[in-house]
C-alpha positions as CSV (number, residue, x, y, z in Angstrom):
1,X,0.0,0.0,0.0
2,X,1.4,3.6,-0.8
3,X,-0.2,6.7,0.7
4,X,0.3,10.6,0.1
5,X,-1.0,12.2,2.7
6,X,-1.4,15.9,2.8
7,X,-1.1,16.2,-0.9
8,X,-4.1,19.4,-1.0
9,X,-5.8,21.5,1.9
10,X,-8.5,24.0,1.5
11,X,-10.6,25.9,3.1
12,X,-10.0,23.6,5.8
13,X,-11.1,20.4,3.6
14,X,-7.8,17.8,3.7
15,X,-6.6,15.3,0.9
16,X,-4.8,12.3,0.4
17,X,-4.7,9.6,-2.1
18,X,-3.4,5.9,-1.4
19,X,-3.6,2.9,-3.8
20,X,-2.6,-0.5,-4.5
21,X,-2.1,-3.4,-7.3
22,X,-5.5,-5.4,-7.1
23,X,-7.0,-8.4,-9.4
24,X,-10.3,-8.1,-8.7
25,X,-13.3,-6.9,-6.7
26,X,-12.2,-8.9,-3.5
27,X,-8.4,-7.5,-3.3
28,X,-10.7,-4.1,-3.5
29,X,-12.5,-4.7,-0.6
30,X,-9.7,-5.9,1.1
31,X,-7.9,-2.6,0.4
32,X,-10.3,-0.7,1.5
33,X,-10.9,-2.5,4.9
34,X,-7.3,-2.3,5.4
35,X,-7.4,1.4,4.8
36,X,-10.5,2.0,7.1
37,X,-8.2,0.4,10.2
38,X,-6.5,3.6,10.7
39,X,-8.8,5.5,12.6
40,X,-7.5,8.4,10.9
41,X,-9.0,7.0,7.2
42,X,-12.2,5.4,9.0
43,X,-13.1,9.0,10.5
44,X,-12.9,10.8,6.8
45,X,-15.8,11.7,5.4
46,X,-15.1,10.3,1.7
47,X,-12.9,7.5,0.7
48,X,-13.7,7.8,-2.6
49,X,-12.3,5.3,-5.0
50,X,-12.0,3.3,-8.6
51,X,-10.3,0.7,-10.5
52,X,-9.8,-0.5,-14.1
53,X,-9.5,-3.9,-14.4
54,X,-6.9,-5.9,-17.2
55,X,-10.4,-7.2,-18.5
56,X,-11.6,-3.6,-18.8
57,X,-13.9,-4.1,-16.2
58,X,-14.4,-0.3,-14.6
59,X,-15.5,-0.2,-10.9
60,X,-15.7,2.8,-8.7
61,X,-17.4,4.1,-5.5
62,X,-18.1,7.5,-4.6
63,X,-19.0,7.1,-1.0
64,X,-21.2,10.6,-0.7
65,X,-18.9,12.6,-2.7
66,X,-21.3,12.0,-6.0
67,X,-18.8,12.3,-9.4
68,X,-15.4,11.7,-7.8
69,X,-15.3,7.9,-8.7
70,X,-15.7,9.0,-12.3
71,X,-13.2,10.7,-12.4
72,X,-10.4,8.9,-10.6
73,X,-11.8,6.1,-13.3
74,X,-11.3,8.3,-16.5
75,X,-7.7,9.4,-15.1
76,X,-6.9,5.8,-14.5
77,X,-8.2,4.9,-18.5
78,X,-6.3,7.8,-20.1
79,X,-3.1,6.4,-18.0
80,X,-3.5,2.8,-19.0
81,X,-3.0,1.8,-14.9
82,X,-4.6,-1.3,-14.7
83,X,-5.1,-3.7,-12.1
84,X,-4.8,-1.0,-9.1
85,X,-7.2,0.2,-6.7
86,X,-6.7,4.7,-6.2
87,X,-8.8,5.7,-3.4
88,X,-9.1,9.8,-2.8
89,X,-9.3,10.8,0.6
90,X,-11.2,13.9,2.2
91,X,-11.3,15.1,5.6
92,X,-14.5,17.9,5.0
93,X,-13.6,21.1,6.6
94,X,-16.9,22.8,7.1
95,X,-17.0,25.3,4.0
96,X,-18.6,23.6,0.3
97,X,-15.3,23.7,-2.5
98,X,-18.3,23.5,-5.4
99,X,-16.3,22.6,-8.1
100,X,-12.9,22.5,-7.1
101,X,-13.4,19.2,-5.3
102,X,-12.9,17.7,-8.5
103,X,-9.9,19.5,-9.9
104,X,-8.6,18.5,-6.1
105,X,-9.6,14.7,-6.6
106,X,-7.6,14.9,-10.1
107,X,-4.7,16.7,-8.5
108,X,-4.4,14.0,-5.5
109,X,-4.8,11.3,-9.1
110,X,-2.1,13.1,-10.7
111,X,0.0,13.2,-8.0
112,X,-0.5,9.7,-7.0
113,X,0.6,8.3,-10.7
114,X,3.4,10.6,-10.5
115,X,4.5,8.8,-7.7
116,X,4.2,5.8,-9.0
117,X,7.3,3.9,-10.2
118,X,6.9,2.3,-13.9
């Protein structure tokens, strides 16, 4: 498992973005309980998350934060990354980001396949 933590703040509203090789639905899950075990990730308000399967299967969860599944998914198509789980995490602050919640979902995206050794 690889985490950025800290990767955007704004108005109060934290980021990070973690991920993982998976090969299925089940290695998802598994992520995702594994994430939610640190209190600090099981107290966020979204964990927002997707996945692109080497069968081309597309899955994807937005846990409340309606969109930002989508488009962790069409970052993870236009990258070719395959068989790995990106989850977006945000911590809410208390003001609405309209908009920029998804340019911050893409940034934490971007940031993460940077990251990420070829």
């Amino acid at each position: 498992m690889r985490q950025l933590t800290g990767v955007i703040s704004d108005r109060g509203s934290k980021y990070a973005v973690s991920g993982n090789p998976v090969q299925g639905r089940h290695d998802i899950d598994a992520f995702l309980k594994a994430l939610k075990k640190d209190k600090k990730f099981a107290k966020a308000t979204h964990n927002t998350w997707a996945a692109l399967l080497s069968d081309g299967t597309p899955l994807k969860g937005d846990d409340g934060e309606a969109g930002a599944g989508m488009v962790i998914l069409r970052m993870l198509e236009r990258e070719g990354l395959r068989d790995h789980v990106v989850v977006v995490t945000r911590w809410f602050g208390g003001k609405h980001l309209g908009g920029d919640r998804f340019r911050h979902v893409q940034d934490c995206v971007r940031a993460y396949i940077d990251a990420e050794p070829s």
